[in-house]
C-alpha positions in Angstrom: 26.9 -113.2 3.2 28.9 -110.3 3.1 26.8 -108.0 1.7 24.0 -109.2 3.8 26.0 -108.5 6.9 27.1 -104.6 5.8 23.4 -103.6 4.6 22.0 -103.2 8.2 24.8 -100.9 9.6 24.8 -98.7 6.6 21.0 -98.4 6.7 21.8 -97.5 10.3 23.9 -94.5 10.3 21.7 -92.7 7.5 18.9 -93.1 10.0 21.0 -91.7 12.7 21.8 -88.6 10.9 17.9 -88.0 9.9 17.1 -88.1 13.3 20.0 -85.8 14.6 19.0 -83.2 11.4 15.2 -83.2 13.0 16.7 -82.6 16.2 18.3 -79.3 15.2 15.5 -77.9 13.1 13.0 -78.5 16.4 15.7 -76.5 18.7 16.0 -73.8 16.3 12.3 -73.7 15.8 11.9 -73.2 19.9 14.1 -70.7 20.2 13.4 -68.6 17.7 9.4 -68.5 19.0 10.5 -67.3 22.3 12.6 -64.2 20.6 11.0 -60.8 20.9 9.4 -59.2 17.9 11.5 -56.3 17.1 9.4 -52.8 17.9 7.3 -51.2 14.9 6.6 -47.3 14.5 3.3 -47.2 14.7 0.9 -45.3 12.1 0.4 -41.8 12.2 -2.5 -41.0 14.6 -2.7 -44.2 16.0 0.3 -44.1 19.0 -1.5 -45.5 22.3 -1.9 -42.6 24.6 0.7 -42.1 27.7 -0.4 -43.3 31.0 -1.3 -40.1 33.5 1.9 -39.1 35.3 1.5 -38.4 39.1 2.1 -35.4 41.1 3.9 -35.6 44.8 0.9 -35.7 46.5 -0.4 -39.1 45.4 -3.1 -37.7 42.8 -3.3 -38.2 39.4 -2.2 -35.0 37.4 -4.2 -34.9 33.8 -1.5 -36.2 31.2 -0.3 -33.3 28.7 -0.9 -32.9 25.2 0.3 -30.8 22.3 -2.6 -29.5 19.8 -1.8 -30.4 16.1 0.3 -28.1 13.7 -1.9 -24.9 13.1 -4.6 -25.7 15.4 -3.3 -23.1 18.6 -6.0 -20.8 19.4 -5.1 -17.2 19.0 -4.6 -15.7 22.4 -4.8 -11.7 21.5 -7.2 -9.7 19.4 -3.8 -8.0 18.0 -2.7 -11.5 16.6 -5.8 -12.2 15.9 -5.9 -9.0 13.3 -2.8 -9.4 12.2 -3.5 -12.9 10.9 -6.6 -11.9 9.4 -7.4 -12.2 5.2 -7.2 -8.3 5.3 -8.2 -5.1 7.0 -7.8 -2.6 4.3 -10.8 -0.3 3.9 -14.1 -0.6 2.9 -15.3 2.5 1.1 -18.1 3.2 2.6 -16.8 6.4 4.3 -19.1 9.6 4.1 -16.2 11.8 4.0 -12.6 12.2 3.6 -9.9 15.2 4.1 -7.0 15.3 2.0 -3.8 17.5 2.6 -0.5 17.5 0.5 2.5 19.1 -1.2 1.9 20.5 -5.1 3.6 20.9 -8.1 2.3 23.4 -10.8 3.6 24.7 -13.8 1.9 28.0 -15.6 2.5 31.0 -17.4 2.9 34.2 -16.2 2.2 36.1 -19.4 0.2 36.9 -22.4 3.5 37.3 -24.3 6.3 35.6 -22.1 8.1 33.2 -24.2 8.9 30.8 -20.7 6.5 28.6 -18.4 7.8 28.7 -14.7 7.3 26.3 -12.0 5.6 26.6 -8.4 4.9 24.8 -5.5 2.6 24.8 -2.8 0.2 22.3 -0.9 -3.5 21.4 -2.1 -6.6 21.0 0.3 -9.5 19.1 -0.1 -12.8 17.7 1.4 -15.1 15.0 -0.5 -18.9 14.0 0.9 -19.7 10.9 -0.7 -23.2 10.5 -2.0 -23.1 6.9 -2.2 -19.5 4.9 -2.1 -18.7 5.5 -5.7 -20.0 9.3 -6.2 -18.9 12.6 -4.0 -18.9 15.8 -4.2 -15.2 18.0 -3.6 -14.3 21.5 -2.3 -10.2 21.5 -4.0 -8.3 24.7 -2.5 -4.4 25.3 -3.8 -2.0 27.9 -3.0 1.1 27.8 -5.3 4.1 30.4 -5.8 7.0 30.6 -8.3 9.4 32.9 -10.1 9.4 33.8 -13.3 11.4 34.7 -16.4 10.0 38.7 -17.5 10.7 40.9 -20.4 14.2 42.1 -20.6 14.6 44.7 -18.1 17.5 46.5 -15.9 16.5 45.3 -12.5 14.0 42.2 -11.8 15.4 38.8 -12.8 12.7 36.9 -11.9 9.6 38.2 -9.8 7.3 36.3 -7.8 4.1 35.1 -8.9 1.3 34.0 -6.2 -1.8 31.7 -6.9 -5.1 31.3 -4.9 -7.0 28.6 -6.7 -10.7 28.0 -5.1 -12.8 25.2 -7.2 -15.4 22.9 -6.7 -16.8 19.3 -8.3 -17.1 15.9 -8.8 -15.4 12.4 -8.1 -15.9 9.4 -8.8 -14.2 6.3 -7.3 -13.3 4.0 -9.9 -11.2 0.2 -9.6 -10.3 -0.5 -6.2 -9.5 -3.3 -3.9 -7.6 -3.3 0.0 -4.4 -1.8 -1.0 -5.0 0.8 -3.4 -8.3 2.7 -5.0 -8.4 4.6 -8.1 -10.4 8.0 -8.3 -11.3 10.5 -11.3 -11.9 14.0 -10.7 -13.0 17.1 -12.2 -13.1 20.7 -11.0 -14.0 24.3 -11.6 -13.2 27.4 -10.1 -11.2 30.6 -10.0 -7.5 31.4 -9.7 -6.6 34.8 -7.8 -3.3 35.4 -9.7 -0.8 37.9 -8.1 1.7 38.9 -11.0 2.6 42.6 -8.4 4.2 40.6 -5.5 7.2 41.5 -6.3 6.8 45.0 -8.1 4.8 46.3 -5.4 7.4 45.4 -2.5 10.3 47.2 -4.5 12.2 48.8 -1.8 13.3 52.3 -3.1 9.7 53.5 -3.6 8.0 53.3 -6.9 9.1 50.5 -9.4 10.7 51.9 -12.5 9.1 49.0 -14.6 5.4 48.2 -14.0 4.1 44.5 -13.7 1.4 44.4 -16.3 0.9 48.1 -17.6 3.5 51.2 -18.3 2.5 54.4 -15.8 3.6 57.7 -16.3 7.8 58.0 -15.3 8.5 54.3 -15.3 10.4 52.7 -18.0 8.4 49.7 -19.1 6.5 46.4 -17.6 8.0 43.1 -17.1 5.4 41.6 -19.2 3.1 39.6 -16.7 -0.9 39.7 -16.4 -2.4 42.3 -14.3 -3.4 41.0 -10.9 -7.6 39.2 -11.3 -9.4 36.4 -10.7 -9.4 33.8 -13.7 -11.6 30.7 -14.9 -9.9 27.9 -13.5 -10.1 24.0 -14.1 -8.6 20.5 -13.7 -9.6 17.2 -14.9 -7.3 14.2 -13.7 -7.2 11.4 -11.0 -5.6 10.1 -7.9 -4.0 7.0 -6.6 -4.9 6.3 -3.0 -1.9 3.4 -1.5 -4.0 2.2 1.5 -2.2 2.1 4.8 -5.4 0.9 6.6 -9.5 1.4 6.9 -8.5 5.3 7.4 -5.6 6.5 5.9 -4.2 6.3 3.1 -1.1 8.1 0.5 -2.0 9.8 -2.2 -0.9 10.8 -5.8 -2.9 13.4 -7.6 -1.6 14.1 -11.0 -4.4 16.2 -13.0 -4.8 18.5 -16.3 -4.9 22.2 -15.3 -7.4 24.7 -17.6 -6.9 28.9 -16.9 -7.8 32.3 -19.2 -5.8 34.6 -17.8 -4.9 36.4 -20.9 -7.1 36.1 -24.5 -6.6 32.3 -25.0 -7.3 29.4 -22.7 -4.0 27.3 -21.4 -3.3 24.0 -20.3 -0.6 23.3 -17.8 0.4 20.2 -15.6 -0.3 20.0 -12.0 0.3 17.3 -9.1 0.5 16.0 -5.5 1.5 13.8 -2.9 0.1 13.6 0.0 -2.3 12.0 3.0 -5.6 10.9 2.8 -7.6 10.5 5.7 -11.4 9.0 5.7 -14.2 9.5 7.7 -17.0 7.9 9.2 -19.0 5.6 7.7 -22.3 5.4 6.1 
């Protein structure tokens, strides 16, 4: 009898804590359903678009947007070129003029143990035949001092080139910074070895330049004053600064027979090159 009596109550309370366990989970269940989901970025591309905003007179102004990374249009031609691949030149140019300052070396004399150094400027003008091949008119004027035969007054004289020549180039590797040329030339080279002799200022030299005449004391040594065979073979660098002009380097091999043999000396410039119209 006693057990039967306590089985009931015990059997009791466990139901009454099932019940108040089910109660809780419902509650919780309800209250977390009615809880906001937190916000989400949304995927690139895919943000709704912004309601129009209004103006202050009641109409509906158009809603603003900004135009994707890269994507503004250009709004002047000068941007426009300055963003472009390139705007180097493109070679087909009938003519170009080039100007610049020269270095020469050279020897005054059949028997003068010494080269000497002059400088000057170079000229030329190219008509291109077709955008590889032109033909070139090459003018130089160059002047230097010289060492001479041992002598009691001159030191070192002036010398005076003319050089006139004529020829070929030919445009070699190039691209829209910088073209490569080759060039070869022929001409003369009006030398003036008497500059200096023929200006002395006490009336007749006592030494001749080239030849001994009657009551002088000698000659300096040099080549009488004539025009000579002249030649250069070489090429030029041309650093593009845009379609018309460009700097130039002109280093070449130069040929003269002023005396019995032929002679090779160095020559080069630097200067501007300028293009012309196009074919």
């Amino acid at each position: 009898m006693l057990f039967t009596n306590l089985t009931p109550a015990r059997t009791a309370r466990i139901a009454g804590r099932f019940a108040t366990l089910a109660l809780a989970v419902l509650f919780a269940a309800a209250a977390h359903s009615q809880t906001p989901a937190p916000a989400s970025n949304p995927a690139p591309g895919t943000a709704p678009m912004q309601p129009s905003s209004s103006s202050t007179d009641g109409q509906t102004a158009p809603a603003t947007t900004q135009a994707a990374p890269g994507t503004t249009p250009i709004a002047t031609h000068r941007a426009a070129v300055a963003l472009a691949p390139g705007h180097g030149p493109t070679y087909h140019n009938k003519w170009d003029l080039y100007g610049g300052l020269s270095f020469m070396n050279g020897q005054a004399g059949q028997n003068l143990p010494k080269r000497y150094n002059m400088g000057g400027g170079e000229g030329q003008f190219t008509y291109w035949l077709t955008p590889r091949l032109g033909l070139a008119a090459d003018y130089r004027w160059a002047a230097g001092t010289t060492p001479v035969l041992p002598n009691l007054i001159y030191n070192r004289p002036l010398i005076i080139q003319n050089i006139f020549a004529g020829g070929v180039q030919y445009r070699g590797p190039k691209n829209r910074y910088v073209a490569i040329n080759y060039h070869a030339f022929a001409g003369g080279d009006d030398g003036n070895f008497s500059h200096t002799v023929d200006t002395y200022p006490h009336g007749i030299s006592p030494y001749g330049a080239c030849t001994t005449a009657p009551g002088q004391k000698g000659n300096l040594g040099l080549y009488c004053n004539h025009i000579a065979p002249w030649a250069a073979v070489g090429g030029s660098i041309d650093f593009n600064q845009g379609p018309r002009f460009a700097v130039r380097l002109s280093p070449d091999l130069d040929i003269e027979h002023f005396g019995t043999e032929t002679r090779y000396f160095f020559g080069i410039s630097l200067g501007i090159l300028f293009r012309g119209a196009r074919h």
